[in-house]
Backbone as a printed PyTorch tensor [residue, N CA C, xyz], in Angstrom:
tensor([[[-30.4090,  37.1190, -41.4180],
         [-29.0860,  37.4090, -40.9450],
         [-28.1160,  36.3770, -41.4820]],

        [[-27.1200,  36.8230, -42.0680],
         [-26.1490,  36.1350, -42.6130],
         [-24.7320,  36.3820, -42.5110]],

        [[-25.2090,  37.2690, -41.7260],
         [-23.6570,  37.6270, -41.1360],
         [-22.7210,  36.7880, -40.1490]],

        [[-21.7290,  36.5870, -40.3980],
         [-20.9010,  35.3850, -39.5820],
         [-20.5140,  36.0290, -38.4530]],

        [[-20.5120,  36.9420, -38.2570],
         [-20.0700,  38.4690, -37.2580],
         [-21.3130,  38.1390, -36.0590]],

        [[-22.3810,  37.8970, -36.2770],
         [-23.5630,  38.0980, -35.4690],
         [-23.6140,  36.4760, -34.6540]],

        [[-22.8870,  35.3490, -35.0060],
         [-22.8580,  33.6590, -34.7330],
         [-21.0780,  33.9870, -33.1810]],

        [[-20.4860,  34.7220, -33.6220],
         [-19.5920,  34.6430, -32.6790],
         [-19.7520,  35.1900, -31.6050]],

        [[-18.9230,  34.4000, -30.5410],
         [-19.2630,  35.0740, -29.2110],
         [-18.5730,  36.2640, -28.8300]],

        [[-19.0970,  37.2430, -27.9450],
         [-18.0760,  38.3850, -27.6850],
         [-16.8750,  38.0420, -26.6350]],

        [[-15.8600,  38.6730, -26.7620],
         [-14.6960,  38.2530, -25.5700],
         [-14.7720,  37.7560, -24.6460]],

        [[-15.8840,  38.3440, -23.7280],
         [-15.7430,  37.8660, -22.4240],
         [-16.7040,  36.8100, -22.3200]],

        [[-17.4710,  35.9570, -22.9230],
         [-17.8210,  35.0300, -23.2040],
         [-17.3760,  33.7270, -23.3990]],

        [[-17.2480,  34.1670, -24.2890],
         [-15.7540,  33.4630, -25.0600],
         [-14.6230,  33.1090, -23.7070]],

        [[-14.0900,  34.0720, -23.0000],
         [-13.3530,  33.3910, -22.1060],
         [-13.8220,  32.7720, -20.7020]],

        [[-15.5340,  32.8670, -21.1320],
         [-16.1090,  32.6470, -19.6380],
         [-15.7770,  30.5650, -20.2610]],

        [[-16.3420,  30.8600, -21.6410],
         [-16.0930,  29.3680, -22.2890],
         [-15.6750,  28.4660, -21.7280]],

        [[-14.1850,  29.2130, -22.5030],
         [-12.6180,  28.5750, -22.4730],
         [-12.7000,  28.1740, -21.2280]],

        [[-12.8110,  28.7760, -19.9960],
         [-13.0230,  28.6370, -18.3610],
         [-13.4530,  27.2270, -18.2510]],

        [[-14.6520,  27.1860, -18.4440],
         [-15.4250,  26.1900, -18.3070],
         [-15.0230,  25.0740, -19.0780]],

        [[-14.4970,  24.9450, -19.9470],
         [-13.8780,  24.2830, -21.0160],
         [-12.3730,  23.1810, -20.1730]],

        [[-11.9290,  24.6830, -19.6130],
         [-10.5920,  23.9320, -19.1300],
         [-11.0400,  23.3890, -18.0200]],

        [[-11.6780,  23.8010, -17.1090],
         [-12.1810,  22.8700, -15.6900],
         [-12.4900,  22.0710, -15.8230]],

        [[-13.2090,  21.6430, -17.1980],
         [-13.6490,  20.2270, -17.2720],
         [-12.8100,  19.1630, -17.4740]],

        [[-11.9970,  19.6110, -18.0980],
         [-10.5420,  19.0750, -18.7980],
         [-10.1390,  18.2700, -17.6190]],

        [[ -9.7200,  19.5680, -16.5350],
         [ -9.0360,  19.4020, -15.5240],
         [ -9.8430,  18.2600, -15.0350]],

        [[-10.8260,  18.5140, -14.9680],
         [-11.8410,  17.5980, -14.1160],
         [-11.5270,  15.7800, -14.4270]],

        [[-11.8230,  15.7900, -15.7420],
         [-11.5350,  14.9990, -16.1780],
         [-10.0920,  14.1670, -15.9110]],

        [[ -9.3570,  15.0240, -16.2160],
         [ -7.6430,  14.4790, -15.9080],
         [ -7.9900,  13.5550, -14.6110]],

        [[ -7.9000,  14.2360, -13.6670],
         [ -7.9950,  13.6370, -12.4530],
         [ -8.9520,  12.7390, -12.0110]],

        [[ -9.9010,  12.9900, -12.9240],
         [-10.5380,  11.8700, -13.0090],
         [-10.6970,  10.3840, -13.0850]],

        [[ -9.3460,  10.6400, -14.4980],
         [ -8.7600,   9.5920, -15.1420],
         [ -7.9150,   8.7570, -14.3140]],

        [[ -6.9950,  10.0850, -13.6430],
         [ -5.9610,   9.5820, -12.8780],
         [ -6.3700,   8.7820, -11.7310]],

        [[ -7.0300,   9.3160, -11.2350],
         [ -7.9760,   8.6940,  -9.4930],
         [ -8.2690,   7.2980, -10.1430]],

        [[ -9.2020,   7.1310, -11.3120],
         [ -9.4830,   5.9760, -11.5170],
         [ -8.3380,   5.0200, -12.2930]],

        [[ -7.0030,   5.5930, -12.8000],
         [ -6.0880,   4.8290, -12.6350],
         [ -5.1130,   3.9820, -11.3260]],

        [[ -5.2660,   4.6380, -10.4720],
         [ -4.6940,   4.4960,  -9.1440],
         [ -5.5900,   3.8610,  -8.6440]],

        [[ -7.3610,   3.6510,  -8.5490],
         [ -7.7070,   2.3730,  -8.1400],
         [ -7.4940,   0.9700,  -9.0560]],

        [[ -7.3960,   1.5820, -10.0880],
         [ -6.9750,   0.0170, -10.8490],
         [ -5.5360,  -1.0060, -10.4810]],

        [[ -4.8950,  -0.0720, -10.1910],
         [ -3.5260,  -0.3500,  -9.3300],
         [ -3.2260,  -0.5580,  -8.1650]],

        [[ -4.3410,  -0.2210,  -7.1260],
         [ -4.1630,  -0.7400,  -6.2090],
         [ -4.0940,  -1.8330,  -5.3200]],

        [[ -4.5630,  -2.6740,  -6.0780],
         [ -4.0950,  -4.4110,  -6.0970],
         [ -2.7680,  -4.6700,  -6.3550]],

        [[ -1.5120,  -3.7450,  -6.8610],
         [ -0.5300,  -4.0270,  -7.0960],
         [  0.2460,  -3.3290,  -6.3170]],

        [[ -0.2700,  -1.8280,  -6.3960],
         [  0.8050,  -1.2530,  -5.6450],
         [  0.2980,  -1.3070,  -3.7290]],

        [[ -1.1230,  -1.0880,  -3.6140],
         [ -1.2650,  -0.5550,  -1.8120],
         [ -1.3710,   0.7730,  -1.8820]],

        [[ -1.2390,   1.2050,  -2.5310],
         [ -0.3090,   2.7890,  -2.4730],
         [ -1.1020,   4.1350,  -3.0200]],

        [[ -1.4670,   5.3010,  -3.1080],
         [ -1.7190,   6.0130,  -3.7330],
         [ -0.7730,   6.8300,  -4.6490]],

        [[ -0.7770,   7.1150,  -5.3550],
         [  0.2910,   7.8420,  -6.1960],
         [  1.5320,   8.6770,  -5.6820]],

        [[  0.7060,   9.4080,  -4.6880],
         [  2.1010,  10.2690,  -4.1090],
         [  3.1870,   9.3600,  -3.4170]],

        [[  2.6580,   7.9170,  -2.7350],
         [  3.5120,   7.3020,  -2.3470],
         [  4.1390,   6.3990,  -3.3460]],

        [[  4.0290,   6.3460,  -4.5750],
         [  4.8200,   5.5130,  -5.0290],
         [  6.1200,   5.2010,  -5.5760]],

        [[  6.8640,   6.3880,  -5.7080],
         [  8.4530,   6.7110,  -5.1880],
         [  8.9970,   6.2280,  -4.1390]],

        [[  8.8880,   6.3030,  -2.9530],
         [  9.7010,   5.7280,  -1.9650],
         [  8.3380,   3.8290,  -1.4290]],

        [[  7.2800,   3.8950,  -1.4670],
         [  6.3430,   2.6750,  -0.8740],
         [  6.7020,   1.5640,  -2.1570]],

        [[  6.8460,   1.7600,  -3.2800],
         [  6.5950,   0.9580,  -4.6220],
         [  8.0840,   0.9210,  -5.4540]],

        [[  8.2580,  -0.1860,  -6.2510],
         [  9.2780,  -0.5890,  -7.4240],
         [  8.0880,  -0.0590,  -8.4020]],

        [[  9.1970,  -0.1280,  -9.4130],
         [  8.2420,  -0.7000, -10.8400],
         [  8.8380,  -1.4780, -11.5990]],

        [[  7.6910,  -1.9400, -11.7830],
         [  8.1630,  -3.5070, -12.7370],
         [  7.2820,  -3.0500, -13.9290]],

        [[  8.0460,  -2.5090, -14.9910],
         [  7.4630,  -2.3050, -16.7100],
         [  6.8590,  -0.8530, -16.0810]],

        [[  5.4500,  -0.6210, -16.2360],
         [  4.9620,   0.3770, -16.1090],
         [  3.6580,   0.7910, -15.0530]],

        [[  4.4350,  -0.4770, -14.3790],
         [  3.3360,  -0.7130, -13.5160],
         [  3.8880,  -1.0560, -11.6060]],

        [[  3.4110,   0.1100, -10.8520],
         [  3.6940,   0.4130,  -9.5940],
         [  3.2910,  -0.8970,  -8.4770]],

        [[  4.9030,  -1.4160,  -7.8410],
         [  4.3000,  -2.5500,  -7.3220],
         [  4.9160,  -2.8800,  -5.9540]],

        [[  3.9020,  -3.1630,  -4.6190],
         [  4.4300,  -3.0230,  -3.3770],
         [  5.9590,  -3.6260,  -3.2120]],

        [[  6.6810,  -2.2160,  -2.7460],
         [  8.3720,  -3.3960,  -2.2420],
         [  8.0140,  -4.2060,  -1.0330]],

        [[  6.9360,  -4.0680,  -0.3930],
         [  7.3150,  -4.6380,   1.3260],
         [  6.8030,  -5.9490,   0.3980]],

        [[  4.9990,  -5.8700,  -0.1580],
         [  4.7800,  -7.4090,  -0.8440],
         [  5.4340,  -8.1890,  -1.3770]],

        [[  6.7440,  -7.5350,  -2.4430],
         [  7.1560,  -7.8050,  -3.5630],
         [  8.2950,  -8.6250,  -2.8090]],

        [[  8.9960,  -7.7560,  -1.8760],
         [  9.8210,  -8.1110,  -0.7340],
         [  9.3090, -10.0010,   0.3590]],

        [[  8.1450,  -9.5880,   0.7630],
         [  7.8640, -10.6870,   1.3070],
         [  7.8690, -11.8780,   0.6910]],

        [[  6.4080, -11.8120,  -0.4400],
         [  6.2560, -12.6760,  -1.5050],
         [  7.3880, -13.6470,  -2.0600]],

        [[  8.5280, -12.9160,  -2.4430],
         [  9.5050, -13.3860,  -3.0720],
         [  9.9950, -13.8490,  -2.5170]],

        [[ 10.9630, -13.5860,  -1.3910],
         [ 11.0900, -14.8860,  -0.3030],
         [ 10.0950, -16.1120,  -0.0190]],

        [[  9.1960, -15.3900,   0.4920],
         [  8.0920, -16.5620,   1.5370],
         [  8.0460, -17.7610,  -0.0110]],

        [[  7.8340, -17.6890,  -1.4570],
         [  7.5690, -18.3860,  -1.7770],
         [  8.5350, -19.2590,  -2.6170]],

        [[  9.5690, -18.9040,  -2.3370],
         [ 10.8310, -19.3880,  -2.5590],
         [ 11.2650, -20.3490,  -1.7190]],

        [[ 11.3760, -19.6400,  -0.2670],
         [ 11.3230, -20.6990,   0.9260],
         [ 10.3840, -21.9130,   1.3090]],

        [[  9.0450, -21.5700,   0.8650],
         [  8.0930, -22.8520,   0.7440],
         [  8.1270, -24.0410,  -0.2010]],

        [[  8.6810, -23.1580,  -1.3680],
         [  8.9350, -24.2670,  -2.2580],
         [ 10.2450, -25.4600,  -1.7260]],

        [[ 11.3310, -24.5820,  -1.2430],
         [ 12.3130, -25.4270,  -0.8470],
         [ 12.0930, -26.6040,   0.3650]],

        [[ 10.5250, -25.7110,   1.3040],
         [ 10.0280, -26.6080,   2.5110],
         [  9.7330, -27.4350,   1.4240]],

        [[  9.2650, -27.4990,   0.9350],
         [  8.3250, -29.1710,   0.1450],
         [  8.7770, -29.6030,  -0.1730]],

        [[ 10.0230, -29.2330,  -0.8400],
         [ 11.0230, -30.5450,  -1.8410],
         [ 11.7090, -30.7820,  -0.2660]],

        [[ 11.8930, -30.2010,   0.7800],
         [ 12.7660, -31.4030,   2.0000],
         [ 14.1260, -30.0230,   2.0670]],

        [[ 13.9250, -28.8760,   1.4550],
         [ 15.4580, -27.9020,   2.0260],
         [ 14.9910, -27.0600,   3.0690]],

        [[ 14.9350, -27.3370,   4.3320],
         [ 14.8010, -26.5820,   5.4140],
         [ 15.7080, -25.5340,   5.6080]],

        [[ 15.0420, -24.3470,   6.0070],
         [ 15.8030, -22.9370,   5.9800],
         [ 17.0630, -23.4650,   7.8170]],

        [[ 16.4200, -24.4060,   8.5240],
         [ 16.7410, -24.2200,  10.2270],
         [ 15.8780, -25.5180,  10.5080]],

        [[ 16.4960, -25.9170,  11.9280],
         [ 15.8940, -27.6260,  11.9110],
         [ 14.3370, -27.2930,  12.4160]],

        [[ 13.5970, -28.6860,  12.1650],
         [ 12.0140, -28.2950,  12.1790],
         [ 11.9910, -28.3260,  13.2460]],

        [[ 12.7850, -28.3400,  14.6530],
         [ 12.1320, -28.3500,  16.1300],
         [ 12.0160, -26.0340,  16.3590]],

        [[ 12.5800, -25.8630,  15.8690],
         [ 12.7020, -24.4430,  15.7420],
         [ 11.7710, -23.4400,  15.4290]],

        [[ 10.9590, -24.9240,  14.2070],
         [  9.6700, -23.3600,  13.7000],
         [  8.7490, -22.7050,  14.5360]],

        [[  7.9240, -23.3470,  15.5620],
         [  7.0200, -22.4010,  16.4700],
         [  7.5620, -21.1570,  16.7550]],

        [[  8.8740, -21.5540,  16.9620],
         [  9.4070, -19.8690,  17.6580],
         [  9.7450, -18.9490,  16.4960]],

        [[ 10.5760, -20.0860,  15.2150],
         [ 11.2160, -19.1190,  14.5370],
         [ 10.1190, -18.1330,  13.8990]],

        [[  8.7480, -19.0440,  13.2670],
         [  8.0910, -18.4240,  12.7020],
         [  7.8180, -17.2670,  13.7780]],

        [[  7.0790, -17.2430,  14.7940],
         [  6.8960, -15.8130,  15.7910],
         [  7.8430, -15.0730,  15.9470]],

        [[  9.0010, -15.1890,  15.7770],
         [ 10.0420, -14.1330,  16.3790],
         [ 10.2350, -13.8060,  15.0270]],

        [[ 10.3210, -14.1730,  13.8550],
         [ 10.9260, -13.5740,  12.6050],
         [  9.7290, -12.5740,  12.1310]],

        [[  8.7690, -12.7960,  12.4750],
         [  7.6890, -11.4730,  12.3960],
         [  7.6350, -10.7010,  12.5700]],

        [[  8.0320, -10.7950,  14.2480],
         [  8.4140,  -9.5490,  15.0240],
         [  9.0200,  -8.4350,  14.5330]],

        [[ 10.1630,  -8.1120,  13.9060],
         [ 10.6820,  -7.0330,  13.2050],
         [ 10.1210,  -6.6410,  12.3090]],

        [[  9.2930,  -6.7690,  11.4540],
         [  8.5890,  -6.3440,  10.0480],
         [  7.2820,  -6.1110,  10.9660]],

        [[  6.7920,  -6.4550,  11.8530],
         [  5.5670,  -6.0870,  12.5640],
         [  6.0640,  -4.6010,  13.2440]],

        [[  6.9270,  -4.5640,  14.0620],
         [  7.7490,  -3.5820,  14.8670],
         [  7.6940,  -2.0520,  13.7200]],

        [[  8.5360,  -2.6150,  12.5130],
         [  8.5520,  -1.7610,  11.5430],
         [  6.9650,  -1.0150,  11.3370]],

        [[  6.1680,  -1.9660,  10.9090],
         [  5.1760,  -1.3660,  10.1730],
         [  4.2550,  -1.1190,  10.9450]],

        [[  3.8480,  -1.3730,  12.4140],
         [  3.1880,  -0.6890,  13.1810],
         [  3.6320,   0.8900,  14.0680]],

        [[  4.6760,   0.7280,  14.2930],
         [  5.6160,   1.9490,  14.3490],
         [  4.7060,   2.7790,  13.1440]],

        [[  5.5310,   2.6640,  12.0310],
         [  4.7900,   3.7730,  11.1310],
         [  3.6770,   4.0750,  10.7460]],

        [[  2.8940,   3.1830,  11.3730],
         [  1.5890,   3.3300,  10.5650],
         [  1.3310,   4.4350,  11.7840]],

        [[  1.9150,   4.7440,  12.6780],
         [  1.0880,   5.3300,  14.0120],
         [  1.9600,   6.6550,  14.4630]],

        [[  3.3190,   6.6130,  13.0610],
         [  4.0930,   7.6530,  13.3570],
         [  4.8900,   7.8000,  14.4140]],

        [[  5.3270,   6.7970,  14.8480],
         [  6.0790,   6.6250,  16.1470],
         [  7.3910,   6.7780,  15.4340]],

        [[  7.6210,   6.2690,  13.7910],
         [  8.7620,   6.7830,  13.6070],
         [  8.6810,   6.6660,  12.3270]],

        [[  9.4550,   7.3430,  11.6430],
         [  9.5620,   7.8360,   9.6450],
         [  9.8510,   6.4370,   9.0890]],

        [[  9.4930,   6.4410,   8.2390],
         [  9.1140,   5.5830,   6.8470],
         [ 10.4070,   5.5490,   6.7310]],

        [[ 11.3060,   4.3140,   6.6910],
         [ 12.7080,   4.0130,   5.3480],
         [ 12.6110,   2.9880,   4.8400]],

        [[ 13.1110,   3.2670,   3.9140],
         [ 13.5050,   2.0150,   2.7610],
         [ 14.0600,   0.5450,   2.8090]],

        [[ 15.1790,   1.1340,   3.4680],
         [ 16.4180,   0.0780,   4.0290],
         [ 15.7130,  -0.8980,   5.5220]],

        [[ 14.8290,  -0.0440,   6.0930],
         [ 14.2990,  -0.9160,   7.1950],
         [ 13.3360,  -1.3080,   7.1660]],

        [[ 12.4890,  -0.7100,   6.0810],
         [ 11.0150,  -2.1500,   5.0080],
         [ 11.3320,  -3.1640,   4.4050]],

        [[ 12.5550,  -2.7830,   3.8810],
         [ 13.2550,  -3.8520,   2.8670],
         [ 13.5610,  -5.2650,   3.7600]],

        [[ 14.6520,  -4.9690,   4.7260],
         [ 15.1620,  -5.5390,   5.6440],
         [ 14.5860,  -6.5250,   6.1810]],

        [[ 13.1860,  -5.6660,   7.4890],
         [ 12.5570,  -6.5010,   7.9990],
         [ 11.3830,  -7.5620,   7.4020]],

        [[ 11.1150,  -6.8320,   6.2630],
         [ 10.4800,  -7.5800,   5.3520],
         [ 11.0230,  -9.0470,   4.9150]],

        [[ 12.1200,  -9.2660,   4.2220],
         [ 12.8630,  -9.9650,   4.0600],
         [ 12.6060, -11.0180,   5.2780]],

        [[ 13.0950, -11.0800,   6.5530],
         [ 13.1910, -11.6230,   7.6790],
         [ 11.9850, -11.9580,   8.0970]],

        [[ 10.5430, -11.7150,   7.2530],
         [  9.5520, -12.0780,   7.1600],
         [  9.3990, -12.5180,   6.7170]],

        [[  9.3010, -12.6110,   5.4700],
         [  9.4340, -13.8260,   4.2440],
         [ 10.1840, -15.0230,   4.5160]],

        [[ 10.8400, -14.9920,   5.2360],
         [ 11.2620, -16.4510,   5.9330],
         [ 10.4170, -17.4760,   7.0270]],

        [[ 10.3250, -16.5500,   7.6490],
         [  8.9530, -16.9980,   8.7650],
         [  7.6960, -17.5900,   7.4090]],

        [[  7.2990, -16.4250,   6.5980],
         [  6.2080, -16.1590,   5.7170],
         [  6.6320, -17.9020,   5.2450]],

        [[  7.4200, -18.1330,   4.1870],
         [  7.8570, -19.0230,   3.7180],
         [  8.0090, -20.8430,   4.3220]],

        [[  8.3550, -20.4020,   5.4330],
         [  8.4390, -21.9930,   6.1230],
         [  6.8770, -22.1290,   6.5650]],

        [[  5.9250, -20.8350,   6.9860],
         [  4.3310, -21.2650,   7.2830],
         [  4.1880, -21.7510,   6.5950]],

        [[  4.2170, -21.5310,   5.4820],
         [  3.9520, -21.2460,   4.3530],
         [  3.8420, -22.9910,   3.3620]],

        [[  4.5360, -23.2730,   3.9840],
         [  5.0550, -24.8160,   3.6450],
         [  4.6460, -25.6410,   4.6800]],

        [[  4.1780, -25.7040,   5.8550],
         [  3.2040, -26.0120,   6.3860],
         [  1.6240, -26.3010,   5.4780]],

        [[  1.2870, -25.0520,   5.6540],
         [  0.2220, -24.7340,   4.8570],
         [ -0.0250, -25.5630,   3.7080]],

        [[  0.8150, -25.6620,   2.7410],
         [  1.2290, -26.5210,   1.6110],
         [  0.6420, -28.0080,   1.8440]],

        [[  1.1560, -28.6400,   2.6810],
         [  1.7960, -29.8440,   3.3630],
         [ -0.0320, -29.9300,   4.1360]],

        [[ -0.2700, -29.4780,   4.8980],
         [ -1.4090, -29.6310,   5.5670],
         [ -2.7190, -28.3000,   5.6850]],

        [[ -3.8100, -28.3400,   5.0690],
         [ -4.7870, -26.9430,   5.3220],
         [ -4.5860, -26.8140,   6.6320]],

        [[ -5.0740, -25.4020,   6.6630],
         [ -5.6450, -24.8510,   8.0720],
         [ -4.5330, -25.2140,   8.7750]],

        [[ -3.0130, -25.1160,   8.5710],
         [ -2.2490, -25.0380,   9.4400],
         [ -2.1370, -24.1860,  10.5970]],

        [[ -2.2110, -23.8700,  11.7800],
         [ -1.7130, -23.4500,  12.4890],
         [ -0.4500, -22.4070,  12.5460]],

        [[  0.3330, -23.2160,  12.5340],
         [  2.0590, -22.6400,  12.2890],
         [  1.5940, -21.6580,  10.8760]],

        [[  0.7120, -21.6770,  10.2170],
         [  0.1950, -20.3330,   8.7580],
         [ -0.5690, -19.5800,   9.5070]],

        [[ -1.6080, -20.0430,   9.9700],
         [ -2.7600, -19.1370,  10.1720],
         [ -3.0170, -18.2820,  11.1180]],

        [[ -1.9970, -18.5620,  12.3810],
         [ -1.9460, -18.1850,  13.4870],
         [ -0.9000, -16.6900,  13.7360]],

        [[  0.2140, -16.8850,  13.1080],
         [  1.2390, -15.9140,  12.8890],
         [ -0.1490, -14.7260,  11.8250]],

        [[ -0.4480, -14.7950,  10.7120],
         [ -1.0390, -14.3900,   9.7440],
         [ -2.3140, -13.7140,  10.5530]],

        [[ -3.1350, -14.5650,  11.5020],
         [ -4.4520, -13.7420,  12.0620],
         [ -3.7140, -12.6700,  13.1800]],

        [[ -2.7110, -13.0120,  13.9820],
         [ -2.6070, -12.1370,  15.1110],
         [ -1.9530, -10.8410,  14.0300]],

        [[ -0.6900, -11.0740,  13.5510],
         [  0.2910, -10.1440,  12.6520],
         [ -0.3230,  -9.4000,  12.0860]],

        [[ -1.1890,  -9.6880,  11.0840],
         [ -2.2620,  -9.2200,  10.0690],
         [ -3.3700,  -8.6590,  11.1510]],

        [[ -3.4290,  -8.7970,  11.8280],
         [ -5.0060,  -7.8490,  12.8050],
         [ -4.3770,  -6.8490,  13.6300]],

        [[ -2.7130,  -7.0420,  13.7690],
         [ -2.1950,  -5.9600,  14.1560],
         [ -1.6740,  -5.1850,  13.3350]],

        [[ -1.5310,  -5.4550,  12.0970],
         [ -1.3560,  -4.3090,  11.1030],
         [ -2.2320,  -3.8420,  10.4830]],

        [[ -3.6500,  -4.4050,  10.4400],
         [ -4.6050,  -3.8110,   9.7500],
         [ -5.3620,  -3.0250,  11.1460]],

        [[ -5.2640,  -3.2860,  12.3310],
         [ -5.4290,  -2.2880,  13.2920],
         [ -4.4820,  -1.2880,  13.7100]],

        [[ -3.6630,  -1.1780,  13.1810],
         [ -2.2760,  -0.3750,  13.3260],
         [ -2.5410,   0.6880,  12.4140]],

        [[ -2.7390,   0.2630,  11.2960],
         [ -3.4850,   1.0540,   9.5060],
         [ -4.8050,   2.0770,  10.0830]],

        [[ -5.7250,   1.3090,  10.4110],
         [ -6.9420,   1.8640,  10.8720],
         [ -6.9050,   3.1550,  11.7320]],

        [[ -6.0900,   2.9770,  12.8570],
         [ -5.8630,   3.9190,  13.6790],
         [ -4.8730,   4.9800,  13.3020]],

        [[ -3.9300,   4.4620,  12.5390],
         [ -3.1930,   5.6820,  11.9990],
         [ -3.5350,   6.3420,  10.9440]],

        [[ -4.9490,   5.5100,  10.1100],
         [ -5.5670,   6.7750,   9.2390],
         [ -6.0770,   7.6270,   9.5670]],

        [[ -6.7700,   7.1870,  10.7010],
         [ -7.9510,   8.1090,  11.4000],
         [ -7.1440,   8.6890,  11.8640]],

        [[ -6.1880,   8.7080,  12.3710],
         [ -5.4810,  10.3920,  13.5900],
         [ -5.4020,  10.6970,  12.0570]],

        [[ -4.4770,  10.9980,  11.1480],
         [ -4.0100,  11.2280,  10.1920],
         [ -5.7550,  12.4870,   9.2980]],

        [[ -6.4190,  11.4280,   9.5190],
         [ -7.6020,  12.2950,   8.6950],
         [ -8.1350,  13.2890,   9.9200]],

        [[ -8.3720,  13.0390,  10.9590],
         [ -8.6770,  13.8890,  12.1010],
         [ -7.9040,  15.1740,  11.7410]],

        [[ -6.2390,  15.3190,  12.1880],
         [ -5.3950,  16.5230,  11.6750],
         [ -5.6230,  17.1000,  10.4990]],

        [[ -6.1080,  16.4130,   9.6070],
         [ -6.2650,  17.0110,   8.3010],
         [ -7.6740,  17.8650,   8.1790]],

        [[ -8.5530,  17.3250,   9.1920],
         [ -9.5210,  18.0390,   9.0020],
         [ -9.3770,  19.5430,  10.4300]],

        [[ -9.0960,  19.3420,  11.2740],
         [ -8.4070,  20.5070,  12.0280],
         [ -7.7150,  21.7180,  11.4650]],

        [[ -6.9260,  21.0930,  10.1180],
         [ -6.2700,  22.1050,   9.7230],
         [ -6.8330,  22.2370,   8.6860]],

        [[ -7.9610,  21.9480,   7.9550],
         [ -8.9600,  22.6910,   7.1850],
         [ -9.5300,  23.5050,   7.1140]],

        [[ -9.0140,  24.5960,   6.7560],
         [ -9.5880,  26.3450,   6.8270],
         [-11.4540,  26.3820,   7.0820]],

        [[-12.0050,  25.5080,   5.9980],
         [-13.3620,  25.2350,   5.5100],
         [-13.8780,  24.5230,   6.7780]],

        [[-13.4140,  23.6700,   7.3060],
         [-14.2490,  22.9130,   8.2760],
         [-13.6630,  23.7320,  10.2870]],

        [[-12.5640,  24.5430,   9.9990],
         [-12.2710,  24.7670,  11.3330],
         [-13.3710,  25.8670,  11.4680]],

        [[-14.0890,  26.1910,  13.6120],
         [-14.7500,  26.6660,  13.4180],
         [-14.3820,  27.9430,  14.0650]],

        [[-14.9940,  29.2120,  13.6100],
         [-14.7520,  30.0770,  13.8700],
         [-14.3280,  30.8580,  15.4030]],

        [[-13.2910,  31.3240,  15.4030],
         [-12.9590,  31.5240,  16.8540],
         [-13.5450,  33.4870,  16.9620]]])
């Protein structure tokens, strides 16, 4: 047999192929993508759909505003603690650092639990007013390990936002699986 006629596939073959061909594709894409978005998540926090309103970008690369927000203060302000430029006199910090938390805690436990919508202007904000607190610990810390006035704001704040996170994924994945055609059970 030498016929080139008898080596090709018939139509519907052929498009069972192509089928299979493109799913993989697809497969792949997202593949790619998923494993781009964990490579980024050291920068951004974020999964892709959130990174329009949760993330800046800096070049081409998706990067937390609340971190980017904090960071940039807190380490601006520490630097100025060490050279001797106090943000407010030092009898002030126990409180200031705890109360300047408070609002960026308020913020982000609120949402994590849906008590109220995600904005911009009031991540930005309270963030900011964190990074000050963040910043004078921060210079503590610097100045002496295992500060207190750092570690203390940071374990309670931080165990209430990473328990704030926790619980608002889980309701969040709970509903999602309720309203899963596939997993709801038959009435």
């Amino acid at each position: 047999m030498t016929s080139t006629d008898d080596t090709l596939l018939d139509p519907a073959a052929e498009a069972r192929f192509n089928a299979v061909v493109a799913r993989r594709r697809a497969e792949d894409e997202r593949y790619s993508a998923d494993r781009r978005a964990r490579r980024l998540l050291w920068l951004s926090h974020h999964w892709p759909e959130h990174y329009g309103d949760r993330c800046m970008t800096i070049g081409r690369w998706p990067v937390c505003r609340r971190c980017s927000a904090l960071y940039g203060v807190g380490f601006l302000v520490a630097v100025a603690t060490t050279v001797g430029i106090d943000p407010w006199p030092t009898g002030w910090d126990p409180a200031a650092i705890w109360l300047l938390c408070l609002p960026a805690t308020v913020a982000f436990v609120g949402e994590a639990l849906e008590r109220f919508r995600y904005s911009v202007r009031w991540q930005v904000a309270t963030t900011l007013v964190a990074g000050l607190a963040f910043g004078r610990a921060l210079g503590y810390e610097l100045e002496q390990r295992w500060s207190p006035e750092f570690w203390g704001p940071i374990a309670v704040f931080g165990g209430l936002w990473f328990f704030a996170s926790l619980i608002g994924h889980r309701r969040r994945a709970d509903r999602s699986v309720g309203d899963d055609p596939d997993t709801a059970e038959d009435q």
